[in-house]
ZABADREN-964352 format. One record per residue (C-alpha): x, y, z. Coordinates in steps of 0.001 Angstrom, whole numbers, plus 524288, in hexadecimal, padded with zeros to 5 digits. Each point is the difference from the previous one (the first is absolute). Layout:
XYZ
...
This chain:
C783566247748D3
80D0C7F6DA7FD14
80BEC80762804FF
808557F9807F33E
7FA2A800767F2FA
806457F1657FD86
7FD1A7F76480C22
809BC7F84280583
7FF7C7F25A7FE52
801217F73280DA9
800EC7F20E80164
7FD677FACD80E5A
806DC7F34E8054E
7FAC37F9B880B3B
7F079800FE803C6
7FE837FE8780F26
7FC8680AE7807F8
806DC809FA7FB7B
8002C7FBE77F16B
7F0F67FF5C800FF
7FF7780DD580566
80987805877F4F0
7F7057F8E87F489
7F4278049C8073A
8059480ECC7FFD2
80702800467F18E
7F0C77FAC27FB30
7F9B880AC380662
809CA80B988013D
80A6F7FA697F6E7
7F949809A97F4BC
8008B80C6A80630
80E447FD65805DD
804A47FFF67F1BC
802807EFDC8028E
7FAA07F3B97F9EC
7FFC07F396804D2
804D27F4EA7F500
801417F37880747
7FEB47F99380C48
8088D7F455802DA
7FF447F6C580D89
8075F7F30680229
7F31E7F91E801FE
7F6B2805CD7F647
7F53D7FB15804C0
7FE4C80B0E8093B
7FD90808597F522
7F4B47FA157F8F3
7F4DA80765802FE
806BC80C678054F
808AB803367F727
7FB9B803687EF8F
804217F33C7F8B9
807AF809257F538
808518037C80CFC
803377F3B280493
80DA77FCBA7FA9E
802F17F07D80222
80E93800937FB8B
8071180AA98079D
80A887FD5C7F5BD
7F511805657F6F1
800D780D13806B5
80651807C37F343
7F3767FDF67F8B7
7FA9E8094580A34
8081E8096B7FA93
80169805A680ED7
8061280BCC8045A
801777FC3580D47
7FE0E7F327806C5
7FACD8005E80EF6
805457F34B807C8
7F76C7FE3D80BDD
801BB7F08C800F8
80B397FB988064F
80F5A8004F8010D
8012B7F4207F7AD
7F8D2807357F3B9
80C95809F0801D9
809757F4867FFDD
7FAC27F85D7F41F
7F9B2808F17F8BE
8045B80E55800F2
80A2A800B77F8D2
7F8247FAED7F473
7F61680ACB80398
80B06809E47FD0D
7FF577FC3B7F3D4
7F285805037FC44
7FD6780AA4809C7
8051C8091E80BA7
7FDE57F61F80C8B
7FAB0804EC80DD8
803947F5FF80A25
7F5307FF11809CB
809177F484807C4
80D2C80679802C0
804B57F52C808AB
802467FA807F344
80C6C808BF7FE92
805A37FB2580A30
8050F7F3F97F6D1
80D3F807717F932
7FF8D7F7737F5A2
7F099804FC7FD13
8023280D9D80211
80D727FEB07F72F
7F7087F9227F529
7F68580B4D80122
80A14809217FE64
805D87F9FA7F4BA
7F1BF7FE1C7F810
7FDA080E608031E
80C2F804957FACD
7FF927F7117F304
7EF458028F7FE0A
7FFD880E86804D9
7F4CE7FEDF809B9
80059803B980D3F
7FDCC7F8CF80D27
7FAF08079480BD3
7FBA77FB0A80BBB
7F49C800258087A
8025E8067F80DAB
7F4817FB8380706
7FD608039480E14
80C6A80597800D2
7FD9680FFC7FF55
80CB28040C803FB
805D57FD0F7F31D
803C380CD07FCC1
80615801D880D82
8075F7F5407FDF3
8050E801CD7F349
802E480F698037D
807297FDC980B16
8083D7F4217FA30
80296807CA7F412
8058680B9780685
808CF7F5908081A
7FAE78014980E7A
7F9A97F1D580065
808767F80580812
7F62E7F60E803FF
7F1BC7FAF37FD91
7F6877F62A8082A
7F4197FD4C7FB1E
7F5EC7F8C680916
7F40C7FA367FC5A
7F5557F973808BD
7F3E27FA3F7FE67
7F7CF7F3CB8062B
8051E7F3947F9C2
7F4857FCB67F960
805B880AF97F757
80C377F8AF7FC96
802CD7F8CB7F38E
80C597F92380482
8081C7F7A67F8DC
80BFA7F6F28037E
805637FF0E80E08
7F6A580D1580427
7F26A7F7797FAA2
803787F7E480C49
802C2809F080A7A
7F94A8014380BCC
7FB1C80B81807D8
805C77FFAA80EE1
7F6EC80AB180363
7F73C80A287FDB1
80AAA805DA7F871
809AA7F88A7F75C
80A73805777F880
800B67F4817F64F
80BD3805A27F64C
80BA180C9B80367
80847800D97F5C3
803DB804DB7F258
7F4758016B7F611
806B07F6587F597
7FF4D7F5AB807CC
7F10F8016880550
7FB24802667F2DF
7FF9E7F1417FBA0
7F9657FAA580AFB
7F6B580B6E8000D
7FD50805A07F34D
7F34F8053D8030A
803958056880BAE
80A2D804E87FD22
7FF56809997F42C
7FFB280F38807F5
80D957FB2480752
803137FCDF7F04D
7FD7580B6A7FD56
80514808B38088B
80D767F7C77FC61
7FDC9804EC7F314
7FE6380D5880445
80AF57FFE180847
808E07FE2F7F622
80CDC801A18078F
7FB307F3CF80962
7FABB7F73D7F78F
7F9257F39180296
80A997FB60808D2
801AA80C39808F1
7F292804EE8013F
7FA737F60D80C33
7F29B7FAE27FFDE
7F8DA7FAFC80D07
7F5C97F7337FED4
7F4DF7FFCF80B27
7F6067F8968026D
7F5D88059E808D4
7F26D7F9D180555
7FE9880D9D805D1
7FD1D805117F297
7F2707FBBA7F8F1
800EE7F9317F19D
7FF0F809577F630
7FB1C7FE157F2B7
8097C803FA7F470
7FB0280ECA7FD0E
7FFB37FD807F135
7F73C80CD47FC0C
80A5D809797FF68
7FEB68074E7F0FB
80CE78073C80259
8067B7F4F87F8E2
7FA9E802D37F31E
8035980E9F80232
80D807FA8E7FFF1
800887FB2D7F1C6
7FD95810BC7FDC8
80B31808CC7FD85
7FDA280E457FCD6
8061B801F37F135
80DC7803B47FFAF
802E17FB5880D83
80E247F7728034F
7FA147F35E80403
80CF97FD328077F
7FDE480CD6807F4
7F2C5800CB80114
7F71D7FC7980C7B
7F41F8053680294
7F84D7FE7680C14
7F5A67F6DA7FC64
8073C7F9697FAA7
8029D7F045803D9
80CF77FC567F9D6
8101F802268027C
80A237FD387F665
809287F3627FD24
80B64807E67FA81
805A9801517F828
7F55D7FDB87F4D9
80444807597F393
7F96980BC87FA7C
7F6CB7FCD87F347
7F4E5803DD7FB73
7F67A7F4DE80803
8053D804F980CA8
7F8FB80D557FD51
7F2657F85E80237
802917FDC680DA6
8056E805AD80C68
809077F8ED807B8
């Protein structure tokens, strides 16, 4: 049984791993989450044929509003966020799967402005970071006077960009970046995104006070992206008459961009 009479409408952008896993999930469970899948859109679309409906496939992402979407998922890459997202504001609410993306002020100030002069919302994906509440708590009530965030894997993890795509290890243990998140964040968007967000979620710090340490460990064994994880389409599902802006419930996978205005969209989502 659908928990919402009238399904919500969800475009996906982006179909690697974890864009596959979300279309797999909204076919199968989409119905009974109250949520309904209306397009799928990937930079080469290729991938698509023969996985993905052909009345789903969307060519144009500039075609998006003929979707009619309530919500569009980005799961592609921080590009998509700088050339496209605040078109998507346009049409729809936005969830940013890449928040390394926000790093960029001059994205995150064009977000803002679209969401303010469309009335959607933006939230933000938190990822593997499950302290966000922590975080946000503790910076709220003004006792957050610092945050490091470390992250290590073996470098066959790394997607590395610029001056970092051509660092060596000097070890078994390499600590390839120490510094503020902005600056990581475009020479490692994908690796980057739960020190992006717990920026975001550490409002007082910001991208340029909240530190992010990159390792690279051969200690550690290659780990495939865990793409399977259904708590992200619980997120687009907000109890009725619930704040959006104050709302966070414990499944859930997302932390706010503030300040997003309150209308009507925001109510479809949590933050």
């Amino acid at each position: 049984m659908a928990l919402h009479p009238v399904p919500r409408k969800v475009g996906i952008v982006g179909y690697g791993r974890l864009g596959q896993s979300l279309v797999s999930h909204l076919l199968t469970q989409g119905p009974e989450l109250g949520l309904e899948l209306v397009f799928v859109w990937n930079r080469d679309p290729g991938r698509m044929v023969g996985n993905v409906p052909p009345s789903l496939q969307l060519q144009n992402l500039a075609a998006l509003g003929e979707r009619h979407p309530d919500v569009v998922v980005e799961v592609a890459h921080p590009k998509i966020i700088h050339e496209s997202g605040a078109d998507i504001l346009r049409y729809a609410n936005l969830l940013v799967g890449s928040p390394s993306a926000l790093a960029d002020q001059a994205t995150e100030q064009q977000l803002l402005e679209a969401s303010h002069r469309w009335g959607h919302a933006v939230f933000v994906a938190r990822g593997a970071l499950w302290g966000t509440e922590d975080i946000a708590r503790l910076d709220e009530a003004g006792g957050l006077q610092s945050l490091r965030v470390t992250m290590a894997t073996h470098p066959d993890g790394f997607r590395l960009e610029g001056p970092l795509a051509t660092a060596h290890c000097t070890g078994p243990r390499t600590v390839l970046y120490e510094g503020p998140v902005r600056r990581l964040c475009p020479f490692a968007p994908r690796n980057s995104n739960t020190m992006a967000a717990a920026a975001l979620a550490a409002r007082s710090l910001g991208f340029d006070r909240v530190i992010g340490v990159l390792v690279a460990d051969f200690r550690l064994l290659p780990a495939p992206l865990q793409a399977g994880d259904p708590s992200l389409l619980r997120s687009v599902l907000l109890p009725k008459g619930t704040s959006s802006s104050h709302y966070l419930p414990p499944t859930t996978t997302t932390v706010p961009l503030l300040p997003w205005p309150q209308c009507p969209h925001t109510s479809l989502l949590s933050q």
